[in-house]
Wavefront OBJ file of the C-alpha trace (Angstrom):
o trace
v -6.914 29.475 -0.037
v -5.372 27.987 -3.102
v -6.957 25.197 -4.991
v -5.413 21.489 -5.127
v -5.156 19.614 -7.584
v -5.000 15.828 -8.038
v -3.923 14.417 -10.933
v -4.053 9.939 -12.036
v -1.756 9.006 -13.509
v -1.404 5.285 -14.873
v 1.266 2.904 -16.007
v 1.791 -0.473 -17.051
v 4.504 -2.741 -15.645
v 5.905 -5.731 -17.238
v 7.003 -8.620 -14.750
v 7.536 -12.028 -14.925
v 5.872 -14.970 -12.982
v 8.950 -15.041 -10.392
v 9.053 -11.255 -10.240
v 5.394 -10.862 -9.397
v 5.502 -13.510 -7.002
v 8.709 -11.938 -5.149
v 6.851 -8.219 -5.141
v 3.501 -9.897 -3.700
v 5.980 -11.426 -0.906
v 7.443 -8.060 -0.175
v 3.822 -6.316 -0.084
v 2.552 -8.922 2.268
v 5.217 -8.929 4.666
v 4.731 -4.707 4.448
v 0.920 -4.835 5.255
v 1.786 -7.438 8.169
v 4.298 -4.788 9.415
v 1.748 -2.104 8.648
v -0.892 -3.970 10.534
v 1.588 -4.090 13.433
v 1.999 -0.414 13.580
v -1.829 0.542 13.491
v -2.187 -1.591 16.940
v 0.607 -0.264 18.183
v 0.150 3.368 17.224
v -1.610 5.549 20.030
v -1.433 8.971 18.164
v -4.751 9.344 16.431
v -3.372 11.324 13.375
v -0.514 8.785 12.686
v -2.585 5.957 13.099
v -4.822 7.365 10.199
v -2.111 8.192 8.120
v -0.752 4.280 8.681
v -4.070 3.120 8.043
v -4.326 4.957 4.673
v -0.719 3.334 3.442
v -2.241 -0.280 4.894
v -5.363 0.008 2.301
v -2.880 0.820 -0.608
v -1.030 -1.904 0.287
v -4.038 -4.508 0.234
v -4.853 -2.509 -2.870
v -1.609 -3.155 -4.817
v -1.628 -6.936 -3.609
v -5.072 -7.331 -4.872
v -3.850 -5.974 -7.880
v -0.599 -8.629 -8.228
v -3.426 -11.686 -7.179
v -6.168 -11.007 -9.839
l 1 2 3 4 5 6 7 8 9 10 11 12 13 14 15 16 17 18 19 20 21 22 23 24 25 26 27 28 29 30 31 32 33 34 35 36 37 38 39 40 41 42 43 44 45 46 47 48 49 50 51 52 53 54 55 56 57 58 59 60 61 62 63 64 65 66
């Protein structure tokens, strides 16, 4: 079995009042979608996989509202 490695990495982004405003917008309306998807989603190892991009999406919008 080979090993895996993770690896962080972080970076800064720049954006203006309008520009963070717009990007919130588009990361709320893909969490609503998201959201959609987990209740409709009957496959068990889908659903987890949609779940897991749902709580980087609140995630990233917590981010853009601190």
């Amino acid at each position: 079995m080979s090993a895996v490695h993770t690896s962080s990495m972080e970076c800064t982004i720049t954006l203006s009042e309008e520009e963070r405003v717009q990007l919130l917008s588009f990361l709320k309306q893909a969490l609503h979608d998201k959201q959609i998807e987990v209740h409709r989603t009957d496959a068990l190892e889908y659903r987890q996989f949609v779940q897991k991009e749902e709580t980087l999406l609140r995630g990233l919008i917590a981010k853009l509202q601190s």
